[in-house]
Phi, psi and omega in degrees: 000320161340277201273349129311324198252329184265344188285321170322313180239059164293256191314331176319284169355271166319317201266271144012314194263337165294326226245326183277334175225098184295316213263332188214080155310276206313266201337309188273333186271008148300317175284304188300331179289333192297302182328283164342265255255298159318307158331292199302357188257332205261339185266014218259320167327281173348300194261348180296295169296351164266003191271320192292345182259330182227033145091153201276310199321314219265344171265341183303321188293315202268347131332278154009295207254335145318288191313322177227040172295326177297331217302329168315335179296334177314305175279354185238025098217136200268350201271332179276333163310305178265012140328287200290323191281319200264333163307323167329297180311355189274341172247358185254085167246040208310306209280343166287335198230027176243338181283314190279345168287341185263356183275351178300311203255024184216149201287181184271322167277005198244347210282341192276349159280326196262313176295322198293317187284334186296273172283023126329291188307339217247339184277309163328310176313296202285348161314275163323269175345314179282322150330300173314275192312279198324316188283271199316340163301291197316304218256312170241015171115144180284324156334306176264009164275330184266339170307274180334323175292291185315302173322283171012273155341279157353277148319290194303316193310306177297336173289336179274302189296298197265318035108288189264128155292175175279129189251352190276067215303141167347302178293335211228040168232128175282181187276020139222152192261069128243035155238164210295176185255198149238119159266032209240320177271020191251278206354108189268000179249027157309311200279335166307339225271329163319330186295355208264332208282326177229177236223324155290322168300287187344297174328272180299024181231339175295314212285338190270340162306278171339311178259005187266336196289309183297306171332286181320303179287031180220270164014294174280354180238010205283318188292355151269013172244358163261346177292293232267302199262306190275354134097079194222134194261211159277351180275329190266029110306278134032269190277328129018255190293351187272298189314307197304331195289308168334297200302307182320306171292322173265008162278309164327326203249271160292315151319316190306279186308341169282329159293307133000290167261328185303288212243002143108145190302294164273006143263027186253349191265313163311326203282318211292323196274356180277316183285000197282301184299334169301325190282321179301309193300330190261352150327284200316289190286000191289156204217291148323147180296324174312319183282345157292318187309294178308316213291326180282341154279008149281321190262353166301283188322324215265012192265346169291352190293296206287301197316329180284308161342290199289350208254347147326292272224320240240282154324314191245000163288122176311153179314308147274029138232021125022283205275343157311300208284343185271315185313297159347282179312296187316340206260318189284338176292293168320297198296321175270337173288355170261355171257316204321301186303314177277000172282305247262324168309300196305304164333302198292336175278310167339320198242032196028061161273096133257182181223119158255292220239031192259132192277155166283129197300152159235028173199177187281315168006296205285325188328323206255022154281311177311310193291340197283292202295303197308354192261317198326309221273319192192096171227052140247337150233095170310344190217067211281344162314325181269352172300299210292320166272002157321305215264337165272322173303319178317314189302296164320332194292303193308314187284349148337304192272003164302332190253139201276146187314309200237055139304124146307166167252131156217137209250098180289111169219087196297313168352295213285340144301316170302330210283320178303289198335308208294345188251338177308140189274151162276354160261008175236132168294169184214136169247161211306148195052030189219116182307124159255118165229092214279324178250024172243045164219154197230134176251152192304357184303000000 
C-alpha cells in the first residue's frame, strides 16, 4: 500500500517538481533524492537495532507514517513538500524492517520464497499504480490523486495498527525501552569498513559500485527526463514504468535461471553489465521516444546483474559469512543511492540540460517540439548522465572480469568474529556462525 499510494504520483510529481524548480529541475531533484538516500544509509543500521530490542511492528508504523507523511503536502505547499521528502529519508526504510519481520516469522529455507513475494508486491505496485494516478490526473485533476494517495496511506497505517502482530517474540524483548543497543551494530559504514580485507570481496564490491551509482542516479531522474526533454506524456510515462516493470519480472524470474544453468553465474552477471551499458549509452545518445521505448527493453535485461551478483556472492561464500558479505553489497547499494541522484542532477546542471519557459507537453504530440528545442541546446549529447554512466558500468565490466567463478569468499579478520558477538542482543538467541545484521543483509532474489 506504501508504495502504491506513492506510484499514484508519478506523474503529479513530475509536474510539481518542474513547475516549484523551473530553471535547475534536474539539479535540485538530485539534491533532494541524494539528501533522501543519503539519510537512508546512515539510519537504516540504526533503526535495524532498535527494531531488534523493541520490536518490529512499532517501527514498521513509524517508517510508514514518515515515508508518507510529505504526500498531503503536496498540494498545500510543494516547497515544504519536498522539504519534507528529503528530511523523510531518516525513516524511509520501510523495505529493511519489513526483510527483518519475514526473517522473524519464516524457517531459514522458506526466507528466498517469502523476500520473492515482498518484492513482488513492490514490483506490481509500480506496474500500476502509476498508470492509475495518470488517468485519474487526466481525467478529475491531480487533486484527487493526492486525496487518494493519502487516503491509502492512511488505509496502510490502520492495516498495521489492527492487522500486523508483533513478530518479535516476547523473551526476547527487554522489559523496558531504556535498554541499551550496540552501536557498534547502528554503525552504517561497518560493513564498508570490511571490503578491503579480500581481495574477491574488493573485486565484487567495486563491480557493484560501479554499475549500482548510474543506476540509482538514472531512477531518480529518468521518468522526469522522459516527461521534461523527450516530451513524453503522462500516460506514456505510465505505460513506461509498467511495460519495463513487466519486461523485469520476467527477466528476473525465467531468463535470469535460464542464464543461470545455460551459461553459468559469472557470465550472466557480464551479459547482465553488458546490456546495462547498451542501455545507458542509447539512454545518453537517443534523440527520439522510439529509441527510448527500445533502450527500456534493454534495461529489463541488465535488471539480472545484482540477483546474480547476490546469488555469486550467496554460492562461493562460507557459511558464517553469509551476512557480512551480503551487508557489504547492501552498504554499497545505501551508498549509492545517496551519490547517484546527485552525480547524476549536477551532470545534468553541468551540461545546462534544462527546459526553462517551455510549457509542459500533455500529449504525445508535443514530443518532437521538446526534442527540436532540447537538441537546438545540446545535440551532440542528449543525455551526458547517461553517457557518464555507460563509462562507469565498462569499468564495472572489467573488474567483473577478474572475479572467479567457484573461489570461497573469505573475509580475514580476527575483528569479524568480535564484531559478530558485539551485535547478538543479550535477549536474542543467535546460532552458531550466523551474523546478526539485521538491515544490512541482501537476499538472493
Amino acid at each position: 500500500m506504501e508504495f502504491f499510494a506513492w506510484g499514484l504520483l508519478t506523474a503529479p510529481t513530475l509536474v510539481v517538481l518542474h513547475e516549484t524548480f523551473p530553471k535547475h529541475t534536474f539539479l535540485m531533484n538530485g539534491l533532494i533524492q541524494g539528501v533522501k538516500g543519503l539519510l537512508s544509509f546512515l539510519s537504516a543500521p540504526l533503526i535495524g537495532a532498535l527494531s531488534d530490542v523493541w520490536g518490529r511492528k512499532s517501527f514498521l508504523l513509524l517508517t510508514v507514517f514518515f515515508t508518507c507523511a510529505p504526500i498531503p503536502l503536496m498540494k498545500i505547499s510543494p516547497w515544504w513538500y519536498f522539504a519534507v521528502i528529503s528530511v523523510s529519508g531518516v525513516f524511509a526504510v520501510t523495505f529493511s524492517v519489513v526483510f527483518a519481520y519475514v526473517a522473524d516469522i519464516t524457517q531459514e529455507h522458506e526466507r528466498s520464497m517469502a523476500y520473492g513475494l515482498v518484492s513482488a508486491t513492490f514490483a506490481a505496485s509500480l506496474v500500476t499504480s502509476p498508470a492509475i494516478g495518470a488517468y485519474l490526473g487526466r481525467a478529475y485533476g491531480d487533486s484527487l490523486v493526492v486525496v487518494l494517495a493519502t487516503a491509502i496511506a492512511l488505509l496502510d497505517i490502520c492495516f498495521i495498527l489492527v492487522a500486523v502482530p508483533e513478530s518479535l517474540p516476547e523473551k526476547m524483548r527487554p522489559a523496558s525501552w531504556g535498554a541499551p543497543i550496540s552501536w557498534e551494530q547502528a554503525d552504517p559504514f561497518a560493513s564498508l569498513k570490511k571490503v578491503g580485507q579480500d581481495s574477491i570481496v574488493l573485486l565484487i564490491c567495486i563491480t557493484v559500485f560501479l554499475s549500482y551509482l548510474p543506476e540509482a542516479g538514472q531512477y531518480s531522474s529518468f521518468f522526469l527526463y522522459l516527461r521534461q526533454i523527450m516530451g513524453f506524456s503522462s500516460e506514456s510515462v505510465a505505460a513506461f514504468i509498467a511495460v519495463l516493470g513487466i519486461l523485469s519480472i520476467v527477466a528476473q524470474t525465467v531468463v535470469l535461471s535460464l542464464l543461470m544453468r545455460s551459461i553459468g553465474n559469472k557470465n550472466t552477471i557480464l551479459l547482465g553489465l553488458g546490456f546495462q551499458i547498451l542501455q545507458l549509452a542509447w539512454y545518453g545518445f537517443g534523440s527520439e521516444p522510439w529509441m527510448m521505448w527500445a533502450a527500456g527493453a534493454v534495461a529489463a535485461m541488465s535488471s539480472i546483474t545484482f540477483p546474480a551478483v547476490s546469488a555469486l556472492v550467496s554460492r562461493t561464500a562460507d557459511a558464517d559469512q553469509q551476512g557480512v558479505v551480503q551487508g557489504m553489497i547492501t552498504g554499497i547499494r545505501g551508498l549509492c543511492n545517496g551519490l547517484g541522484p546527485a552525480l547524476y542532477g549536477f551532470i545534468f546542471y553541468i551540461f545546462h540540460v534544462e527546459l526553462n519557459e517551455l510549457p509542459m507537453p500533455e500529449s504525445s504530440s508535443g514530443g518532437n517540439v521538446v526534442a527540436q528545442y532540447h537538441l537546438q541546446q545540446n545535440s551532440i549529447i542528449p543525455g551526458p548522465p547517461f553517457l557518464f554512466g555507460a563509462c562507469s558500468v565498462l569499468l564495472a565490466l572489467l573488474v567483473a572480469l577478474f572475479i572467479p567463478e567457484h573461489t570461497n569468499l573469505t573475509v580475514r579478520s580476527s575483528n569479524w568474529k568480535k564484531h559478530c558477538g558485539s551485535h547478538g542482543h543479550p535477549h536474542s538467541p543467535q546460532a552458531p556462525g550466523e551474523a546478526k545484521e539485521p538491515l544490512l543483509q541482501d537476499t538472493n532474489v
